[in-house]
Each structure stands twice: as C-alpha cells, then as structure tokens.
RODREN-855373 format. One line per 2 residues: number of its first residue (from 1); their letters; for each residue x, y, z of C-alpha. Coordinates in nm, 2 decimals, decimal comma. Layout:
BEGIN
NUM) a) X:Y:Z; ... .
// end
This chain:
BEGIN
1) xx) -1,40:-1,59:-3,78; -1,28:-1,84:-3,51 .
3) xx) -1,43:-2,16:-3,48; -1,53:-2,16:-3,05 .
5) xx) -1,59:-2,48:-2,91; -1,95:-2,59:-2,74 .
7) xx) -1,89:-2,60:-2,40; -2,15:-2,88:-2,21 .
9) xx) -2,23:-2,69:-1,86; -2,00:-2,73:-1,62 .
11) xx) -2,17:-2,62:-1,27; -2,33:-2,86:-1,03 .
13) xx) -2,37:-2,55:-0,75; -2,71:-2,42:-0,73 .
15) xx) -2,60:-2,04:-0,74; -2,35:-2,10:-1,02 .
17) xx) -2,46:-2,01:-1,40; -2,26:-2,11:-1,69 .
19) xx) -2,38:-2,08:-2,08; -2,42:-2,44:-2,25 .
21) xx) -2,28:-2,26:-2,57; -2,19:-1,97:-2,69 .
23) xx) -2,21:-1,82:-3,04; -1,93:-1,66:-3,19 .
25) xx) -2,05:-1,34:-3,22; -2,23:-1,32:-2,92 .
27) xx) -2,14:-1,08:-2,64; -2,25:-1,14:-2,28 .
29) xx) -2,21:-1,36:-1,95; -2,02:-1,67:-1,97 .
31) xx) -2,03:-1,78:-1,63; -2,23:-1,60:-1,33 .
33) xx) -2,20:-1,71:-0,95; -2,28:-1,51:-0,63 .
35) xx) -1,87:-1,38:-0,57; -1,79:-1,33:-0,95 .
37) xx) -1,92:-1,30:-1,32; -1,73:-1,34:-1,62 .
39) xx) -1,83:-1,18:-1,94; -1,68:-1,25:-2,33 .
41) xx) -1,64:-1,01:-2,58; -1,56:-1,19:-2,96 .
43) xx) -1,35:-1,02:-3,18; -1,15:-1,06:-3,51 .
45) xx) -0,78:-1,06:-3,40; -0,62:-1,41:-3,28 .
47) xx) -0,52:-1,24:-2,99; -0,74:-1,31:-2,65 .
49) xx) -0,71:-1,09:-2,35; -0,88:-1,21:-1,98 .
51) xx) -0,91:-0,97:-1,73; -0,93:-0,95:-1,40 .
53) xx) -1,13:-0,68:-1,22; -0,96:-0,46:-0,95 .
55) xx) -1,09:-0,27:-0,63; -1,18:0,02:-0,95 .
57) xx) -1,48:-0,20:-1,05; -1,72:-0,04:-0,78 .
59) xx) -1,91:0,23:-0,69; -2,17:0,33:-0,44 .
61) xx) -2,40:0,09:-0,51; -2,12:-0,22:-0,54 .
63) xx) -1,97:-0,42:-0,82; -1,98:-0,29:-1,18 .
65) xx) -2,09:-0,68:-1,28; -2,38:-0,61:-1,54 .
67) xx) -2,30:-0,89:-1,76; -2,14:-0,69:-2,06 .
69) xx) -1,86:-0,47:-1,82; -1,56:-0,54:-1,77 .
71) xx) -1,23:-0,40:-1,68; -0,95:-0,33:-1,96 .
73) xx) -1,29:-0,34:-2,22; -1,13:0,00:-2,43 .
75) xx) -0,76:-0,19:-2,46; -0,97:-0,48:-2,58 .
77) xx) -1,20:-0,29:-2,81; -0,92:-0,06:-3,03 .
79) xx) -0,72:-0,36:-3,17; -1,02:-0,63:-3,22 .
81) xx) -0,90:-0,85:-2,92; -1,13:-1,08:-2,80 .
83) xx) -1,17:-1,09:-2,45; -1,29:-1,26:-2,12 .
85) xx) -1,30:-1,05:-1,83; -1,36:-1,20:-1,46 .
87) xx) -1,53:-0,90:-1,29; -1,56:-0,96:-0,88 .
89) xx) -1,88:-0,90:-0,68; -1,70:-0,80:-0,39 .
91) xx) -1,32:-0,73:-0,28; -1,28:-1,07:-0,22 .
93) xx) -0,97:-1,09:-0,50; -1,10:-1,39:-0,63 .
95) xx) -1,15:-1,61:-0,37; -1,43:-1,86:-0,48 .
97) xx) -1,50:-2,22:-0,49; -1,60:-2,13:-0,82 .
99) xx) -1,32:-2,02:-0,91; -1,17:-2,37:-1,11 .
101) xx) -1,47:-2,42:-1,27; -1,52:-2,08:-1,51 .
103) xx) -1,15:-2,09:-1,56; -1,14:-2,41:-1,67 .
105) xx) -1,42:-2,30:-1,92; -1,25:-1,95:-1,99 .
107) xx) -0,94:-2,23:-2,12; -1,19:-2,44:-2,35 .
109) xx) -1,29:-2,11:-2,52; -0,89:-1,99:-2,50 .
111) xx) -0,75:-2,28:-2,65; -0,81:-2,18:-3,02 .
113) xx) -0,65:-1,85:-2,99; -0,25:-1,80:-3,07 .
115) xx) -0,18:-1,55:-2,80; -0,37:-1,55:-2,46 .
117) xx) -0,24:-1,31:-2,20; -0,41:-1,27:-1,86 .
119) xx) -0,41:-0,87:-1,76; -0,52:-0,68:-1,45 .
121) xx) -0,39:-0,42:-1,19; -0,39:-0,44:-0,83 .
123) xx) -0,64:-0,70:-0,71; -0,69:-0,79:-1,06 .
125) xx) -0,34:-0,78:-1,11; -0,31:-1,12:-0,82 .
127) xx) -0,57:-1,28:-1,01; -0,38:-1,27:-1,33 .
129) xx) -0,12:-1,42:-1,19; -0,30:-1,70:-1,01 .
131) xx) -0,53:-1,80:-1,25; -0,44:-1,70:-1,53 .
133) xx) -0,24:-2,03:-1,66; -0,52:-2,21:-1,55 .
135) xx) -0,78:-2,01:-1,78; -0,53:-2,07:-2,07 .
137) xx) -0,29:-1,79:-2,09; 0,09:-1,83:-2,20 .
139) xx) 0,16:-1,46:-2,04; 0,03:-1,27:-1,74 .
141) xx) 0,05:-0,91:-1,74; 0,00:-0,75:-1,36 .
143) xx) 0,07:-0,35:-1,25; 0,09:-0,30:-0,88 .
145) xx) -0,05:-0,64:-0,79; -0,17:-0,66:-0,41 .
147) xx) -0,15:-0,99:-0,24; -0,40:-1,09:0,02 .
149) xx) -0,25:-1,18:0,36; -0,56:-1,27:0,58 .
151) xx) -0,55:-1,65:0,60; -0,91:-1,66:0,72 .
153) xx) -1,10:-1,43:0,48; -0,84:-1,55:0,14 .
155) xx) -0,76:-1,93:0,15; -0,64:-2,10:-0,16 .
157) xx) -0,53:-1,84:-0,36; -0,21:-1,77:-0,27 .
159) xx) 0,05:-1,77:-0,53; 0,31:-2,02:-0,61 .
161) xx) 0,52:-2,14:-0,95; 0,32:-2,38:-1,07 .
163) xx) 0,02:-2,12:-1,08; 0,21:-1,82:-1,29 .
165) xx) 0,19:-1,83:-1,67; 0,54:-1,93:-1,89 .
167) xx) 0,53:-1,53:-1,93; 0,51:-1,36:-1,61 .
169) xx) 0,56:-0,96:-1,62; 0,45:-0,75:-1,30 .
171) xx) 0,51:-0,36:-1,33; 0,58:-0,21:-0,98 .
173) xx) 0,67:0,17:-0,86; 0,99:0,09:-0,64 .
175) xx) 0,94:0,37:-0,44; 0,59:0,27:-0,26 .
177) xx) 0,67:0,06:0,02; 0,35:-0,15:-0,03 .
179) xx) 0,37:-0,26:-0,36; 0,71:-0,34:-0,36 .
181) xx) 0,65:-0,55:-0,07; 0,36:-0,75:-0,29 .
183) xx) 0,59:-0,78:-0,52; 0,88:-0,96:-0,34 .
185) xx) 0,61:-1,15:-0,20; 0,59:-1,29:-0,55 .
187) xx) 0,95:-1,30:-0,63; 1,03:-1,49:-0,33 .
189) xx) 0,70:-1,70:-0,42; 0,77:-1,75:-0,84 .
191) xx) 1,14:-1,63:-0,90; 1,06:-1,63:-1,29 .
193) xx) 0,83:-1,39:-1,28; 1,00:-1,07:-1,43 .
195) xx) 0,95:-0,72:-1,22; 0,94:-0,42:-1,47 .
197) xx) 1,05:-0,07:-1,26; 0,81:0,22:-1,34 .
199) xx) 0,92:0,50:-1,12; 0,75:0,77:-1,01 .
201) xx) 0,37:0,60:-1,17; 0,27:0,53:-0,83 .
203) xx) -0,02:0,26:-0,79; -0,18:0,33:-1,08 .
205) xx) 0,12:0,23:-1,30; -0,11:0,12:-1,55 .
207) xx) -0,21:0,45:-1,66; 0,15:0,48:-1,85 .
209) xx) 0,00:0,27:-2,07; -0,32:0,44:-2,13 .
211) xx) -0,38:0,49:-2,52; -0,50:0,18:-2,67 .
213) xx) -0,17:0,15:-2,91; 0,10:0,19:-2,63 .
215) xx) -0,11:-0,13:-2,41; -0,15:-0,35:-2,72 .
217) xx) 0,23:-0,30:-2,81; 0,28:-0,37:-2,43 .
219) xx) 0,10:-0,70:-2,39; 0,24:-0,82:-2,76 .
221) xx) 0,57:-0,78:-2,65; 0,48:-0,97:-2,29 .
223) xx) 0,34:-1,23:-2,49; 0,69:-1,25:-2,70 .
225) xx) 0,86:-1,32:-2,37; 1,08:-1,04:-2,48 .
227) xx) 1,18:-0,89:-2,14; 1,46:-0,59:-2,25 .
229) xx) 1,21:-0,48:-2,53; 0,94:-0,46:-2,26 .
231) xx) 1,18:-0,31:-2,03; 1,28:-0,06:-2,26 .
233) xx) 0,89:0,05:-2,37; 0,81:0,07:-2,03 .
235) xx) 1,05:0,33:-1,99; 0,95:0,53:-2,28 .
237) xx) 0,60:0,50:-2,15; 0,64:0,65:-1,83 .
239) xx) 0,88:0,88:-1,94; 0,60:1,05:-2,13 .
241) xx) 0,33:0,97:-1,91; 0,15:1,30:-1,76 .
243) xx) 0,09:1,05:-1,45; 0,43:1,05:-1,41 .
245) xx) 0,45:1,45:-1,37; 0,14:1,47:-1,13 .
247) xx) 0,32:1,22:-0,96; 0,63:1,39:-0,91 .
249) xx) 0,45:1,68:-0,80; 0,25:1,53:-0,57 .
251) xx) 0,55:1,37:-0,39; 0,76:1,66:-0,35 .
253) xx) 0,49:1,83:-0,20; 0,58:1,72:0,17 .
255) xx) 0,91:1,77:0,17; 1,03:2,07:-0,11 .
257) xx) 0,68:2,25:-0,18; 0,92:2,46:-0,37 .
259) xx) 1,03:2,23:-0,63; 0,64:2,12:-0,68 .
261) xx) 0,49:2,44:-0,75; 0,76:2,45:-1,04 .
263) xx) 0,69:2,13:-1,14; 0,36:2,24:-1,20 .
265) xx) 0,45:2,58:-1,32; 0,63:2,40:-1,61 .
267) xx) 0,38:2,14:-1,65; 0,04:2,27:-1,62 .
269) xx) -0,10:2,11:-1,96; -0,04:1,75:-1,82 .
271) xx) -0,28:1,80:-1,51; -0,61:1,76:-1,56 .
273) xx) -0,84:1,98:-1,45; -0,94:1,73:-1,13 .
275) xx) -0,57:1,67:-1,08; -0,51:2,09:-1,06 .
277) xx) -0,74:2,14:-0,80; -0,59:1,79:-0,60 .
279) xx) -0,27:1,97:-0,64; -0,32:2,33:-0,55 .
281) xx) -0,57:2,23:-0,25; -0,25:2,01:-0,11 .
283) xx) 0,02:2,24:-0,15; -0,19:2,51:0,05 .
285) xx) -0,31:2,27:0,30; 0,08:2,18:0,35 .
287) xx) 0,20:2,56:0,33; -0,03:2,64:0,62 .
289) xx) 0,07:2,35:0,80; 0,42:2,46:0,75 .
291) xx) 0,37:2,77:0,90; 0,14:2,68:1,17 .
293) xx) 0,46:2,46:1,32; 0,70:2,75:1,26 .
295) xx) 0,50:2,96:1,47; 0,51:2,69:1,78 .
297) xx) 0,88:2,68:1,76; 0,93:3,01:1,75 .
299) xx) 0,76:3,00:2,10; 1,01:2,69:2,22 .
301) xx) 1,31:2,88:2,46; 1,68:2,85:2,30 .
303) xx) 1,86:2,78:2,54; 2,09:3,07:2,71 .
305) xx) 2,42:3,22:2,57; 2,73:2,99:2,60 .
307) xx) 2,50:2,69:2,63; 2,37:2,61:2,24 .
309) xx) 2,59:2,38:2,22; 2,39:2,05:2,19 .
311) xx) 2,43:1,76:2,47; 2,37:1,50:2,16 .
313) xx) 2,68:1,62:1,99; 2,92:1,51:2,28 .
315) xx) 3,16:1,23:2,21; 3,01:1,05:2,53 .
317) xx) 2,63:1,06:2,43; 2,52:0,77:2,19 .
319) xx) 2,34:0,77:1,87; 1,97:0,82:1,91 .
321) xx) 1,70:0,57:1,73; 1,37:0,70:1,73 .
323) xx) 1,15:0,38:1,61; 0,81:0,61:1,56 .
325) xx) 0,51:0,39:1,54; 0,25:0,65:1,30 .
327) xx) 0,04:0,88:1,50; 0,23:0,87:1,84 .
329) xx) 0,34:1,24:1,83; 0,67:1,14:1,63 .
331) xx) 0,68:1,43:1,42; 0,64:1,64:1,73 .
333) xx) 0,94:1,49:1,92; 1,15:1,53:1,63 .
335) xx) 1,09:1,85:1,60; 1,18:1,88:1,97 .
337) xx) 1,50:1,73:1,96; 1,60:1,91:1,64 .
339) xx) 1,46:2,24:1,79; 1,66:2,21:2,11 .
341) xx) 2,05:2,09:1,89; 1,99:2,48:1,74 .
343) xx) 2,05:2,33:1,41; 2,35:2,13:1,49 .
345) xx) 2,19:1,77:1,51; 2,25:1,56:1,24 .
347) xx) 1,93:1,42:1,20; 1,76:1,18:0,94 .
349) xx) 1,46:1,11:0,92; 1,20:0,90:0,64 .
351) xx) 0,82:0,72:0,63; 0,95:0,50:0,41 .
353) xx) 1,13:0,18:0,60; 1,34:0,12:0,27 .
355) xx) 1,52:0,47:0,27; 1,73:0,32:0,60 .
357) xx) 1,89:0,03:0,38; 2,13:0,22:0,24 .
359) xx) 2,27:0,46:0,46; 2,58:0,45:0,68 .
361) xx) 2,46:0,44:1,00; 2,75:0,69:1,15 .
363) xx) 2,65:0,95:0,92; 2,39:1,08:1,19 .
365) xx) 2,35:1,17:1,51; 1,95:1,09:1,53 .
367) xx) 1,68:0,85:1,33; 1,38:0,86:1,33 .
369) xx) 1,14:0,65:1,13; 0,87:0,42:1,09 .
371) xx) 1,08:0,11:1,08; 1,11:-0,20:1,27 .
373) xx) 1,34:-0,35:1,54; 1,55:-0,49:1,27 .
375) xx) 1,61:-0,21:1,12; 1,66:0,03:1,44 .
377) xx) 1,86:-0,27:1,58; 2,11:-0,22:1,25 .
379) xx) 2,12:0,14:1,28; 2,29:0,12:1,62 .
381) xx) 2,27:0,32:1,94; 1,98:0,40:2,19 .
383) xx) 1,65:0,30:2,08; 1,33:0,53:2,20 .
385) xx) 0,95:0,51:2,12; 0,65:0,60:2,25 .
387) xx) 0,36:0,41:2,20; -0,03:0,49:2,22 .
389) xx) -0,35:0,37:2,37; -0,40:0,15:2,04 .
391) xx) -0,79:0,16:1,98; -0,71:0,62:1,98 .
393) xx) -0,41:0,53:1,75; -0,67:0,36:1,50 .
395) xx) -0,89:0,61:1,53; -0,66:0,89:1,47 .
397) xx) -0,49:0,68:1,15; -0,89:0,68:1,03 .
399) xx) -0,95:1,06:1,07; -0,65:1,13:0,98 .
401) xx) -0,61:0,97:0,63; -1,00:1,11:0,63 .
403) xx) -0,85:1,45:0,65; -0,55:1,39:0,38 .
405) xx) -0,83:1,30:0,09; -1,03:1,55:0,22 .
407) xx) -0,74:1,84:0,16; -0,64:1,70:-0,10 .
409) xx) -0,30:1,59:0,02; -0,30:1,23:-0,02 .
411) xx) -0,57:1,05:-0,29; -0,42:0,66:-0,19 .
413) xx) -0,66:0,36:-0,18; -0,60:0,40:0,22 .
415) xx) -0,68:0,76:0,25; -1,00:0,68:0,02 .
417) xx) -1,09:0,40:0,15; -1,13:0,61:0,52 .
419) xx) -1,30:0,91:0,31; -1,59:0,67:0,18 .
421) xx) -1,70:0,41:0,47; -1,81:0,61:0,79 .
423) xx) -1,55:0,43:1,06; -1,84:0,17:1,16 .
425) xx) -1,81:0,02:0,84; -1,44:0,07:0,77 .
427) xx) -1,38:-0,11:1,11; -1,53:-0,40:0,93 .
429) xx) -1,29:-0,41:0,63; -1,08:-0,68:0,69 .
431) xx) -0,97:-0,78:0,30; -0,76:-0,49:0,19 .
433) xx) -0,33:-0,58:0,26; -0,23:-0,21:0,34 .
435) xx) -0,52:-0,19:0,63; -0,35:-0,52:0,73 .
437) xx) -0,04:-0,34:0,72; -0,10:-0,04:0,89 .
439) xx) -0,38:-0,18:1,20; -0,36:-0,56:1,26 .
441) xx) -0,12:-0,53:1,57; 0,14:-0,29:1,40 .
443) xx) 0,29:-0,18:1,70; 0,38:-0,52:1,85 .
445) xx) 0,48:-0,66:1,50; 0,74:-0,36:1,45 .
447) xx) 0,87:-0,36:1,80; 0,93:-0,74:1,70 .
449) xx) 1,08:-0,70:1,41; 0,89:-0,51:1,10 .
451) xx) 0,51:-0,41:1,02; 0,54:-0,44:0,65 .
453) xx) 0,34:-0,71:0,48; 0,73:-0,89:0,38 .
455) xx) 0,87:-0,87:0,75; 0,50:-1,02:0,86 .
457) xx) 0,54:-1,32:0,60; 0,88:-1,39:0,68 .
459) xx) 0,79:-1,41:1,03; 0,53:-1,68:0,94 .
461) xx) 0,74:-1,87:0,73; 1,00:-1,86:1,03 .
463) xx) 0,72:-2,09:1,22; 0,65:-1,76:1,47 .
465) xx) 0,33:-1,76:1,65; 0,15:-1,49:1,78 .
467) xx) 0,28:-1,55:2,08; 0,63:-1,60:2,02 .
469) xx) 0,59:-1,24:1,79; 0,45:-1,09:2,13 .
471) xx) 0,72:-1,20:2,32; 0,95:-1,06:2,09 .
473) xx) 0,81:-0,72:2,09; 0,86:-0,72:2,48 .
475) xx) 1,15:-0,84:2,51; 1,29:-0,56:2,27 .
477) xx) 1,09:-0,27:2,41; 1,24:-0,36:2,76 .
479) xx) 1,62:-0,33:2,62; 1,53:0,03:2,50 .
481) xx) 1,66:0,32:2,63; 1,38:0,50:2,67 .
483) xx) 0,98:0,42:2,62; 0,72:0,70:2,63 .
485) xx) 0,34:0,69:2,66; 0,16:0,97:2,41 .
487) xx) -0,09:1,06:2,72; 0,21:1,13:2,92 .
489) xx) 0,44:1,30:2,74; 0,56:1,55:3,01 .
491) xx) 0,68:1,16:3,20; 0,89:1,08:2,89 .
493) xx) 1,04:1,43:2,86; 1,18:1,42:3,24 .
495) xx) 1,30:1,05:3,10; 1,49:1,22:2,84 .
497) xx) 1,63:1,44:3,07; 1,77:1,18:3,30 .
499) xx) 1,93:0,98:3,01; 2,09:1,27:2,84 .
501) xx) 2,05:1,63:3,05; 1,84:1,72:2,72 .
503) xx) 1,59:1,95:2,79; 1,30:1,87:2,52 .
505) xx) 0,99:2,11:2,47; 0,75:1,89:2,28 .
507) xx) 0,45:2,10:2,13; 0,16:1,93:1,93 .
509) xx) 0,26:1,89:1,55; 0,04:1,74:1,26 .
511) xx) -0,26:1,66:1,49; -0,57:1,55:1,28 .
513) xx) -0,79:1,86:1,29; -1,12:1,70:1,34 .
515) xx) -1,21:1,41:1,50; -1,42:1,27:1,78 .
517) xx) -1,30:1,10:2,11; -1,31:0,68:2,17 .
519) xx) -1,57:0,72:2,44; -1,76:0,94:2,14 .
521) xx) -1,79:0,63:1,93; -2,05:0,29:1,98 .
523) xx) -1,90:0,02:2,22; -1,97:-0,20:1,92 .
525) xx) -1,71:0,06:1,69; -1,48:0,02:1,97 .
527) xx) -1,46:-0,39:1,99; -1,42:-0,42:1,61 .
529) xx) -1,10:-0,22:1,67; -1,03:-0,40:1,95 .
531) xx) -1,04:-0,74:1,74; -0,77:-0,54:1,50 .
533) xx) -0,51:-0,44:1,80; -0,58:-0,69:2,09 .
535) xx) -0,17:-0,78:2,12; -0,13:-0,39:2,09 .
537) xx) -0,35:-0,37:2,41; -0,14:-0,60:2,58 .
539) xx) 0,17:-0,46:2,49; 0,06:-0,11:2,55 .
541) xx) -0,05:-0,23:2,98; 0,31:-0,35:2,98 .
543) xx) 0,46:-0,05:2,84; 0,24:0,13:3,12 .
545) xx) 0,43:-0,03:3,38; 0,81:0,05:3,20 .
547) x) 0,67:0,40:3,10 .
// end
C-alpha cells in the first residue's frame, strides 16, 4: 500500500472544501467548491489516473458531482488504478479560481505514484491538458478536446506550452471540421503535443477504446512517450471498433443511402439496438426527403429543344462560387442551377470547408459551400450568396438541428443540445465552441474571411477588431457578383438572369418541417438572439440596399 502524504487544508475561500487528510483507503471527496468537486479512488497499482469530466457528466437534474462519481471510474476500477477525478458542476470547462488550489493538492497526493497521466474527452479532454502538469501528471491523454473561445465567460484557461504535460497525446477524427479545428488550436498553441488520427470515430473517439484492457494498454503506452506504438494501437482499435461501423454508416447516409443500408446489412451485430433504430429512422427520414425534392424538379420546365445547352458551359461565362451561409436556401439554389445545366454543369459541392483545400479549382464549373471568403476568393470566379434576416437564420438552425435528433438523422452535441433546452434557454448557452461557431456573427465572420473557430482565432491573433472584421465582410460582399436576400428570392433570380441569361427556378428544398415564426417567439427570446448576431443585423440592412 502507498504511503499518501497529509495534506494541511489549503482553502482560505468560504465555499471551498478541502479534506485535512485523507486515509489510504478511503474513497470520497478531496476537494469540493461551488464550480467543481474532485473525488479519489485508492488503489493497488503505482499507476494514478485524474480525470477530467466532460459535457457527458449531466443529466436533467445537472452535474453527476455526488462525491464518489467520476468520469473514466470503470478504466480506473479494472486494472487497480488509483484515481482522482475533477468532475465540473456546470459546463464551465474548468474555469475556477479554484482551480490552482485542488490541483496543487491532487500533485501532493500524485507525487508518490511512478506513472500519473491526466485523461478526459471533449471538455474534459481541455482540462487535461491544461491542468494536468500542474496536478502532477508526466502525460495527458485528450480525445476530441474542445477549446473554449468566449473571452468573457472562459478567462485563464487557455492553453499554452508551459501548461501541457512532457507527454501530450490528443486523439482527433480528421474528418469533423470542429474538432480538427480544436485541435490546431493546440498545435499552433503547444507544437509538442502529438495528434493521434482516428478516422471515421467521430466525437466520441474514445469509445475505440472502450474495454478496460484496450484503454489501460492505451494510457501505458502514452505514459511511455512511445508515439508509433500508440499510433499503431490506435489504429487497431478503431479498426475493430463497432463505433467505427455505425459511424461509417451514419455518414454515408446523406450522400450514398445505398452504400449505408449495406453497411448495415453486413454489419448488423455491431449496432446496438439504440443505434438500429437511430439508423433506420435516418435513412427513411433521408429517403423521403430524397423523393420529396425529386418530385419538385420534376415540376421545374427544361428548357425547349435546341436550347439545353447550358449558358454556364460557354467559354465566355466565368466560374460560379456559391459561398452558402447554412439555412439561406443554398441547397435549393443549387439544385436550381444544376436543374437548369440538364446535367451538364460541373458542379461541386461540400459542408465541410476542408474538402475545398485540395481541389483544382478548374476542375468545375460551380461551388458551392459553406466556406469563407478565403477560400471562395482561392477558388476563383464570380462569388454569389444570399444572406438572411439573421435572428430567422438562428431560429431555423435551432429547429432545424431539433428536427435532425428528432428523426434520427444527426445525434451531435449541436443537434442535442437544441433537442433538450426549449430555445429560451438554449438562447442563453453561451459556453459551448461549436454554438460559437455556428451563431456568434457567422455570416459577417465568413464573408470576412472564415466562421470556423481557427479562421476566428487567427483573425484575433492578426490584431482585428470587430470592426475592422465588419468592414471586411462589406467590403467583400460589395465585390461579389451577385448578393440575394432569402425573403426575396424571385429579386435575386432576375439578378441571375441579368448576369448570365440563366433562367433559374428555385423551389423550397430541406425546409425545417416544423417551426414557429420570430414574431411567435417572447421579445426577450428575440434580444438574446439579437446579442448573438448584432454585426449580422448590420450587415444584413446593408445587404438590403445592394440586394
């Protein structure tokens, strides 16, 4: 049995609660304050693991903080670790003036263990790596960490080298945008820190590692500093990961339905019986949605014998750039455009900002994405958007993602998030990155340059002001070729018409089915959303008068 150290108490804050001593055997609450709790769990091994609750530790009621809980307990429990597990009250990601103080005690009780490695995913995953050298740990362990970008709500606890352990492993699918924009946050913030790929895992990464064996081989091997052997067991792990088959399936769904119902055909045994029901409810939802859109273009005129030919093909006519800003009938005027080439456009098209990076920009005759300036600027030719009244565009993101949880199409923390606050209370959310991402300003950050949580930062750390971001955004939107207001689509159509003789029918596509009107909402509802998009509502008068 280790020989713990008596720790005299530490707090002089009248809401703070650390133990005098603790005895060796003893589980419970080692330190206890109104935005956090830590709990320790002894055990035999010379191994300690501290943990770092992520936005999982709630439920109806609020934090999962009973004083013997903690996140990553079952990992800890199968090979004897001891453990110390930071559990937050709220999704504040460990922002505490408390903070110093329990880790500094978590190190006194850490310092007579070989191997310490700090552990957590997502929020938990940031706090690994920003306080974990300071509670004693040689190694941090984070999956899909998410980095806090609000400067008011999250001060102090941003990330740089000094903070990150000598071991520093963060385990990120490539493929969602978000978290591979936290994690070149980090990179860019503590180059040593070592990114392990796990494609096709999605946010929860960390469930490739879900029997007890595979995460304890997993952190020893961190702990070794042995990157290639980490590298290597990752692979394996989400090779035979059933996450990683749900996840496949889920993906194609969208875009090749086909390809997921074999995927599930073949792999039935790995879904459970919660992840069948997600999957079939989805591919249905999608299938009718499919349909319903093939039966509105069937209505759209071709155009007459001898005149198929498309105007966009001609030698004289420029590439097309359609910079869609989400839930400003995008989909719709693709589908109008592609409708009216008769199949001949060569048209490209992607969410995801990243897919654009790669791609020769001659190689098609129209984008259309939901990139920035910078990268519609790259891609060359005429740049069109249309842009929305911005407190309906929140709105119809809200109901929207309400309705892709509900269906069964999308189970993200976004879409989950809008599923389980009605929208007075998720107005009031203001801690959570990809809400950042997606509603503070978005349009006027990616006319600027880019929405993402990287292209905001390195806007910042280019000295721009909110200001100086505005006037970016106008300054682009008045070189474009064409700008469109969603109220008035019938005005951009005739623009489109003047610019290129292209004749566009544009029919409602992927419109949230249910969901009530701005003026339906409280005038309170509607100035939290005003606080979110107030240089979208300046933009948006402008773009009135250029419409």
């Amino acid at each position: 049995m280790l020989d713990l150290p008596t720790q005299e108490p530490i707090s002089d804050l009248p809401h703070e609660r650390a133990l005098s001593s603790i005895e060796p055997a003893t589980r419970g609450v080692l330190f206890d304050c109104e935005d956090f709790q830590v709990v320790r769990k002894p055990g035999p091994s010379s191994f300690l693991l501290i943990t770092f609750g992520s936005l999982g530790m709630f439920n109806e009621t609020g934090s999962l903080a009973d004083g013997r809980t903690f996140w990553g307990q079952e990992l800890a429990d199968a090979p004897g670790f001891a453990a110390i597990g930071f559990i937050a009250k709220s999704r504040n990601w460990f922002c505490s003036p408390s903070m110093e103080k329990a880790c500094k005690l978590a190190a006194t009780f850490a310092a007579v263990f070989e191997t310490v490695v700090a552990y957590g995913s997502g929020m938990g995953g940031h706090g690994a790596l920003r306080w974990g050298r300071l509670a004693g740990a040689g190694t941090a362990v984070a999956f899909s960490p998410q980095c806090p970008v609000d400067p008011a709500l999250h001060t102090g606890i941003e990330i740089r080298r000094e903070h990150v352990p000598q071991f520093s492993f963060v385990f990120v699918d490539p493929a969602l945008s978000a978290d591979q924009g936290h994690a070149a946050l980090l990179a860019a913030a503590a180059p040593e820190i070592v990114q392990i790929p796990m494609f096709a895992c999605g946010h929860e990464s960390v469930r490739a590692f879900a029997t007890a064996t595979l995460g304890a081989e997993m952190l020893r091997l961190c702990a070794s500093g042995k990157s290639d052997a980490v590298w290597d067991l990752a692979n394996e792990a989400r090779r035979a990961s059933s996450i990683r088959t749900v996840e496949l399936a889920m993906r194609a769904i969208a875009r090749h339905p086909a390809l997921a119902q074999r995927i599930f055909d073949k792999h039935q045994g790995r879904f459970d019986p919660d992840q069948k029901q997600v999957f079939v409810s989805a591919l249905s939802h999608t299938q009718e949605q499919s349909l319903r859109a093939l039966n509105s273009i069937r209505h759209i005129e071709r155009p007459l014998s001898g005149t198929g030919s498309s105007p966009l093909m001609n030698v004289e006519t420029p590439r097309l750039v359609h910079l869609h800003i989400p839930k400003t009938a995008g989909t719709a005027l693709r589908a109008a455009f592609e409708q009216q080439s008769n199949g001949a456009l060569r048209s490209f098209s992607h969410w995801d900002e990243s897919e654009f990076n790669a791609i020769d920009p001659a190689s098609y005759d129209f984008y259309s994405g939901h990139f920035g300036y910078h990268t519609a600027s790259r891609l060359g030719g005429d740049i069109v958007t249309v842009l929305r009244h911005p407190v309906d565009r929140y709105m119809s993101v809200y109901y929207f993602w309400r309705q892709l949880y509900n269906t069964g199409v999308e189970r993200s923390l976004n879409t989950e998030l809008a599923a389980r606050f009605p929208i007075e209370e998720f107005v009031q959310i203001r801690d959570q990155p990809w809400l950042i991402e997606e509603f503070e300003n978005r349009a006027t950050f990616q006319l600027a340059y880019g929405s993402s949580l990287v292209h905001r930062r390195q806007m910042r750390l280019d000295g721009l002001t909110n200001d100086a971001i505005f006037n970016m955004a106008l300054r682009n939107l008045d070189g474009f070729k064409a700008v469109g207001i969603q109220e008035d689509m019938t005005r951009f159509a005739a623009t489109i018409k003047a610019a290129y003789g292209i004749v566009l029918d544009i029919q409602k596509v992927n419109v949230t089915e249910e969901r009530p009107q701005v003026r339906d909402i409280s005038v309170a509802t509607r100035r939290a959303i005003q606080d979110w998009v107030y240089m979208d509502m300046e933009l948006y008068q402008q773009a009135l008068r250029m419409a």
